[in-house]
N, C-alpha and C positions, 0 to 999 in steps of 0.2 A: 457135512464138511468132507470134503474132499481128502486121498490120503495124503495130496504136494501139501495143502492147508494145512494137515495137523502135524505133518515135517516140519512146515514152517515153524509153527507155534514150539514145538519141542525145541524149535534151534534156540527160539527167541528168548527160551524159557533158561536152557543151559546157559544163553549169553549173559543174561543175566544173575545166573545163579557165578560165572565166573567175577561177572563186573564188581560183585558184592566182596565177593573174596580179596578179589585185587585191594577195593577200598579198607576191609578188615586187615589184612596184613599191613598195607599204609600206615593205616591209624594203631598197630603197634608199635611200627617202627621209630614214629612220631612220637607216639606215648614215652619208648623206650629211651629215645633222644633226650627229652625233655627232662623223664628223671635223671639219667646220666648225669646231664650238663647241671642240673641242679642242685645233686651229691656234688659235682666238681666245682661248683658254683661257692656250695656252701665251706667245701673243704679249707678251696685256697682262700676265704674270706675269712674263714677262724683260726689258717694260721697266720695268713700274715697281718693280723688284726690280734691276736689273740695269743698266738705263739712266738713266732719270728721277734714281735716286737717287746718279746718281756725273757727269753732267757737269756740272758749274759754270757757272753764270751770272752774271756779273757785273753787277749791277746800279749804273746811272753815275748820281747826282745833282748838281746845280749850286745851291748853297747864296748866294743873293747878300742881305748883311742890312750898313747903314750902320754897324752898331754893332763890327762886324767891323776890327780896328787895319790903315792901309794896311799894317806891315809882313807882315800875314798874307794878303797880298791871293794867290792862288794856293797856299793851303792847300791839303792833300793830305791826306784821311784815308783809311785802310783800317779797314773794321769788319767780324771776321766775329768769330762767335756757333756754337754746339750742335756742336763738333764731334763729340761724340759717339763716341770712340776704341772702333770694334770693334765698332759695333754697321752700317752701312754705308759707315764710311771706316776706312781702315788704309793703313801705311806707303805705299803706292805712291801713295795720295791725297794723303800729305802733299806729294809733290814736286810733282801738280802745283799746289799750295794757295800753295806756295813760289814758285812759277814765275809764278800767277797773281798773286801779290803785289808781288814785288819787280821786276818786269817795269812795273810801273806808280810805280814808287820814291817811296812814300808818306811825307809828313812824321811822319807818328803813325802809330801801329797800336792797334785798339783791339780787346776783347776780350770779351765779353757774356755767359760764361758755361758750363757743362756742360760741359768738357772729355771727358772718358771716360763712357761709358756705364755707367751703374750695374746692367749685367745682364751686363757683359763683366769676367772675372780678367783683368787685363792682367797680363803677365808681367813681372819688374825689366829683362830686356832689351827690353822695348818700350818701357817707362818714359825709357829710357834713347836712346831714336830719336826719340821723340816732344818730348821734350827738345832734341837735338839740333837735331830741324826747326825745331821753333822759334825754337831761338833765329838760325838763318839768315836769320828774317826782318829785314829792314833798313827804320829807320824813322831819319831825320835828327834828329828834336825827341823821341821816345824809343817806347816799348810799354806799355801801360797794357791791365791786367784787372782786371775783378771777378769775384767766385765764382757761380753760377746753384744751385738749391738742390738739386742732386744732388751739388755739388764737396766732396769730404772733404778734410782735409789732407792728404795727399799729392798734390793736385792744385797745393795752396800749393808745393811743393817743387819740382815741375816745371816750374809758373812762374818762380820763383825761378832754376833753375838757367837759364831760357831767356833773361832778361835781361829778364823783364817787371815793373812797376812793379805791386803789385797795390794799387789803391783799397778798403778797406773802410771802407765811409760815411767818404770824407777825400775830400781835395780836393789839387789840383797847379795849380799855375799856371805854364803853358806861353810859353817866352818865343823871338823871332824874333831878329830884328835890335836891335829899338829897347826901352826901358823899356816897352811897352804889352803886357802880359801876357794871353792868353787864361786863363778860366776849366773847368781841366776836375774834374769831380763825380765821383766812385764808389759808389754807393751797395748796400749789399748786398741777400739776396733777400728779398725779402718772403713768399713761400710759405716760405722757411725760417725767417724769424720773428727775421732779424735783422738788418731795416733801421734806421737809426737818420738821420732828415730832417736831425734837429737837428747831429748828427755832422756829417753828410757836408755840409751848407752851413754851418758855423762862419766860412768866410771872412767872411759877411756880418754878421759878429755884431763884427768888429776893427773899433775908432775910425778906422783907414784905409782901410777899405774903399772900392773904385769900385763905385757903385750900378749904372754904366754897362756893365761889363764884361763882354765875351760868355761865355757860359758853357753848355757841353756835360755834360749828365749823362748818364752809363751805368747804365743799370738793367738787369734779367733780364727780369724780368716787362715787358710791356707796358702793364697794368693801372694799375702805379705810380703812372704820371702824373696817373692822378688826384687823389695827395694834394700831388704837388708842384706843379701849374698852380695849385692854386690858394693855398700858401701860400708858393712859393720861387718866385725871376726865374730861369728856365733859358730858352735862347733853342731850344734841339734836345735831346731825349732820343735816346738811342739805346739800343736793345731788339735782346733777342732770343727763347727759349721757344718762341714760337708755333709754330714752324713754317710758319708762315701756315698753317697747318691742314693741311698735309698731300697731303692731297685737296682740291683746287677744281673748282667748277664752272666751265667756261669761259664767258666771256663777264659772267657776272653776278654776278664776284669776289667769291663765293661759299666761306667753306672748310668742310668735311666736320665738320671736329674743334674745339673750343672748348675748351682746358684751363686749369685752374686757375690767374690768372693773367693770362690771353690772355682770355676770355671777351667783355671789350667793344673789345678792339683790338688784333685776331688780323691785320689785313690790311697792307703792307708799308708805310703811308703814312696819317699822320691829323694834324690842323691842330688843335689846341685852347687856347682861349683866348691866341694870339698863338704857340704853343707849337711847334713841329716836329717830329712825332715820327714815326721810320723802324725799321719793326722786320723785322730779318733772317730769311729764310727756314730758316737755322741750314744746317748744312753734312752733318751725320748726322742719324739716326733716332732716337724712341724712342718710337717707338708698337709695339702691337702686332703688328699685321701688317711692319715695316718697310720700306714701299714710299711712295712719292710719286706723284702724277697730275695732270699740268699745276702743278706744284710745285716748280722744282725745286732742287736747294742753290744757294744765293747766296753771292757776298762782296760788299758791298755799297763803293763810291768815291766819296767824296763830296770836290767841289770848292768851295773858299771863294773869294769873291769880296765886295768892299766897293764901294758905289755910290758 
């Protein structure tokens, strides 16, 4: 063999000892990749599967309006919405939903809607817990729900045994100390096609009516408020549905999802026409993926105060 020949072969030999290299660095970088995204794969799927969608955030509002009776002046409400039974909350959640309630010992408790998830068989002995929980809740001036457009009658019954007062398009008038009564509204779902305006504000239709009187409606939808702002006096709606969408983008209160409903006021806070409306994060899932992301379940406290 000649000496150009066995240059040659050394070159061939190097090129190849390089090519090998190149491919072994590749297949770390590869390797390295794939664990990465796998950790970060597994991350974001246990928490927003696993975390996001089971600790509780309390969301605190201070509610101050003149029209508001001194004797309510340090009203207490609790408003939570979407529990959602079995779809990412179940019995262990309930106690701390309990805990997180009555630990703040609310005048009223109010109630927004979708009880049990309509993709989960609850069994009669869950029925039967869930019941229970509830009705542990402790409210001084009473509990008050409406139905959201997933709630079948046997969600009536579980209300019922829990001590809640269920509004369908009616109305209660909430009294303290003194003759000056608050105004509270029920109004049913409107995705379910059985809201009724006229029903559920009849107070204002009695020859005695106060034109002045504060008044709280409960809706499901968010949406609602649009037919009521502008032809009934409600001074705060309280909502739930939305989810506030789910998924948010941070910073730019943003949410991912818009459902039927929620479309134009998905987000936990909107002002219209003199109007106050706070719509609950809801407490379970029912989207499809059932995960949350900067989202995460609410009970929402709202404190009354009179200038």
């Amino acid at each position: 063999m000649t000496r150009e020949e066995i240059n040659e072969e050394k070159q061939k030999e190097i090129f190849e000892d390089e090519k090998k290299e190149k491919i072994k660095k590749i297949m770390k970088i590869f390797v390295k990749t794939v664990v990465i995204i796998t950790i970060l794969g597994t991350l974001f799927f246990t928490y927003t599967t696993y975390i996001s969608t089971v600790k509780i955030q309390v969301r605190e509002y201070r509610i101050t309006d003149s029209k508001i009776p001194e004797s309510f002046d340090g009203l207490k409400i609790i408003h939570f919405s979407d529990l959602h039974y079995g779809s990412t909350m179940f019995e262990e959640n309930l106690k701390d939903i309990k805990k997180i309630i009555n630990e703040r010992n609310p005048d009223v408790i109010v109630f927004t809607g979708d009880l049990i998830d309509t993709n989960y068989e609850i069994t009669e002995k869950q029925k039967e817990v869930l019941a229970k929980r509830l009705k542990e809740l402790d409210a001084s001036l009473g509990k008050y729900a409406i139905l959201g457009d997933e709630d079948s009658e046997e969600i009536i019954t579980i209300l019922n045994q829990s001590d809640f007062t269920i509004l369908k398009n009616e109305y209660e008038l909430i009294y303290q100390e003194k003759n000056e009564p608050i105004l509270l509204v029920g109004l049913e779902s409107e995705e379910a096609k059985k809201q009724d305006l006229e029903s559920g504000y009849s107070y204002f239709k009695q020859e005695t009516y106060n034109s002045n009187i504060y008044t709280i409606t409960l809706v499901h939808e968010p949406d609602s408020i649009l037919n009521i702002s502008e032809n009934y006096p409600t001074d705060i709606v309280l909502a739930g549905h939305s989810h506030n969408g789910y998924i948010r983008i941070p910073f730019l209160n943003i949410p991912l999802e818009r459902k039927p409903g929620a479309k134009k006021y998905p987000n936990e806070y909107y002002e219209i026409q003199n109007t106050k409306l706070y719509v609950s994060s809801g407490l379970g899932t029912n989207n499809q993926t059932g995960i949350r992301l900067f989202c995460r379940p609410t009970i929402n406290f709202y404190r009354f105060s009179t200038k």
